[in-house]
C-alpha atoms as a printed R data frame, in Angstrom:
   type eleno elety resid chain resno       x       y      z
1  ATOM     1    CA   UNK     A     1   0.000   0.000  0.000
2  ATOM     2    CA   UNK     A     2   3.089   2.334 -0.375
3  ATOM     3    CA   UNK     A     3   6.546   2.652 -1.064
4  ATOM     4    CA   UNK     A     4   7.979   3.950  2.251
5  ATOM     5    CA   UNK     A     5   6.378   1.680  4.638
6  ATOM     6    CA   UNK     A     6   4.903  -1.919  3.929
7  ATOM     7    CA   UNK     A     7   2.064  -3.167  6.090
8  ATOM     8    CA   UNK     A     8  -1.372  -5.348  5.600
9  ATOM     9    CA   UNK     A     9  -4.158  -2.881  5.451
10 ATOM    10    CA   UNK     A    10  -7.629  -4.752  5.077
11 ATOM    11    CA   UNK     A    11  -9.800  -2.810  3.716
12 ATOM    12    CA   UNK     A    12 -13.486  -3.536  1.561
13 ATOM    13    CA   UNK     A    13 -16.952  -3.861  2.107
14 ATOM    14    CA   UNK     A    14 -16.782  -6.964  4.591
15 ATOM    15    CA   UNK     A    15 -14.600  -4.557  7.009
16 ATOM    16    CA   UNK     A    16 -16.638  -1.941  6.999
17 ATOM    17    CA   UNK     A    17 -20.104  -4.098  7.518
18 ATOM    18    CA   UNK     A    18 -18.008  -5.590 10.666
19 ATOM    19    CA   UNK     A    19 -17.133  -2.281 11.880
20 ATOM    20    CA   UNK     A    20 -20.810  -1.179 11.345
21 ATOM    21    CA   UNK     A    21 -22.460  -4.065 13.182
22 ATOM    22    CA   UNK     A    22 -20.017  -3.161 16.047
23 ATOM    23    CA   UNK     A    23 -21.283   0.182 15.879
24 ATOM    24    CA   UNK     A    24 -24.872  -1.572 16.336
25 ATOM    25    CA   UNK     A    25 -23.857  -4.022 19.053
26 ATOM    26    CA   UNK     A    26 -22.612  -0.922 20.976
27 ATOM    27    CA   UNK     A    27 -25.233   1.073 20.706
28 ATOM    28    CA   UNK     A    28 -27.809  -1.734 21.549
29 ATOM    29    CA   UNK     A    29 -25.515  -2.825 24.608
30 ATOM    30    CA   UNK     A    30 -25.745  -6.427 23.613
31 ATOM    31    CA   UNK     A    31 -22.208  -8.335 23.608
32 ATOM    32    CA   UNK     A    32 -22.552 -10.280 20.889
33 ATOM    33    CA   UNK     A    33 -24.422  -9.347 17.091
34 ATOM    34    CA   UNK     A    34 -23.974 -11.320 13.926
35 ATOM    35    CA   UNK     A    35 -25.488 -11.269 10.396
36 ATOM    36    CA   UNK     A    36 -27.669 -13.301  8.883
37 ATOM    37    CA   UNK     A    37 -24.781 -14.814  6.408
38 ATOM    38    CA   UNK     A    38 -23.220 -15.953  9.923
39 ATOM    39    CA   UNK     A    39 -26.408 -17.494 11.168
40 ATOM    40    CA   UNK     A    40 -27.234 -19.846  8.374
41 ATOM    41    CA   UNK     A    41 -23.294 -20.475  7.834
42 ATOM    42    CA   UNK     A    42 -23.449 -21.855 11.435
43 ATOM    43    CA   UNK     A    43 -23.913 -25.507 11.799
44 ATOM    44    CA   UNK     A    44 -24.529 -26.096 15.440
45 ATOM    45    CA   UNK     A    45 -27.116 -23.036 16.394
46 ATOM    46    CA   UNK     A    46 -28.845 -25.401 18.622
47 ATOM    47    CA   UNK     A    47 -26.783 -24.385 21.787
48 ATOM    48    CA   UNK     A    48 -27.371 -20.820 21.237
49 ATOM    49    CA   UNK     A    49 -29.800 -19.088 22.226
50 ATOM    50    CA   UNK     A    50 -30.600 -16.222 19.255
51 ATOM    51    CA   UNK     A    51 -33.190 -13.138 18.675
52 ATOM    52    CA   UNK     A    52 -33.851 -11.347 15.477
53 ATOM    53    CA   UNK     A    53 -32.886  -7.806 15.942
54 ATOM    54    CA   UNK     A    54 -34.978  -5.624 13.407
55 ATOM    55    CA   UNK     A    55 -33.204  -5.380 10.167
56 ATOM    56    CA   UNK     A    56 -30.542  -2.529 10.834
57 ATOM    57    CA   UNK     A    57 -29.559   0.060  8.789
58 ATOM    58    CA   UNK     A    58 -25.922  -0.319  8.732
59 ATOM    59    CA   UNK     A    59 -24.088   3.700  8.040
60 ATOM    60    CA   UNK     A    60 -22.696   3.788  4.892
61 ATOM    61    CA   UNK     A    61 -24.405   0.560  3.756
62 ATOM    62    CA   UNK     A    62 -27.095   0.791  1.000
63 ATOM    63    CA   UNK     A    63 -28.670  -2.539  1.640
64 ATOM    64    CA   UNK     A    64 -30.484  -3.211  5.111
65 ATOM    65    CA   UNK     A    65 -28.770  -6.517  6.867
66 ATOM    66    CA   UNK     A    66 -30.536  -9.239  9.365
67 ATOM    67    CA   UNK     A    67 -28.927  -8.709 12.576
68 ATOM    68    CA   UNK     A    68 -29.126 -11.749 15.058
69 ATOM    69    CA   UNK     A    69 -27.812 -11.301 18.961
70 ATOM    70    CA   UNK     A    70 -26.289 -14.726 20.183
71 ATOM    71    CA   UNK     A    71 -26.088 -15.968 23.555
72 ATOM    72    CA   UNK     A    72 -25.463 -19.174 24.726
73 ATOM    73    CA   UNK     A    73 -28.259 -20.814 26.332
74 ATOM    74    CA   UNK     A    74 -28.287 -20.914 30.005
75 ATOM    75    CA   UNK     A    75 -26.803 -17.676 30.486
């Protein structure tokens, strides 16, 4: 990303939904938010226990995403 000094720099759209849905799970004072992507990527949700937060509008981000909060059950 430059001449002088070499480093990683991620940078794209998947970044900045993360750093959005962080934004989210602050604001919301939950500890844990994922997408919907994550949800039906996940193959054991059956120890979890998870609520549908209304679809957010994520700054910055045209489309509106499924937010999920995740807890495992028993908590």
């Amino acid at each position: 990303m430059g001449d002088w000094k070499r480093e990683v720099g991620f940078i794209g759209d998947t970044v900045n939904t993360a750093a959005r849905i962080l934004d989210v799970c602050k604001a919301s004072n939950r500890d844990f938010l994922v997408s919907d992507d994550v949800i039906q990527r996940t193959a054991d949700i059956e120890r979890y226990a998870i609520d549908a937060i209304p679809e957010a509008a994520l700054r910055g981000i045209q489309r509106k995403v499924p937010l999920y909060g995740v807890e495992r059950k028993g908590n």
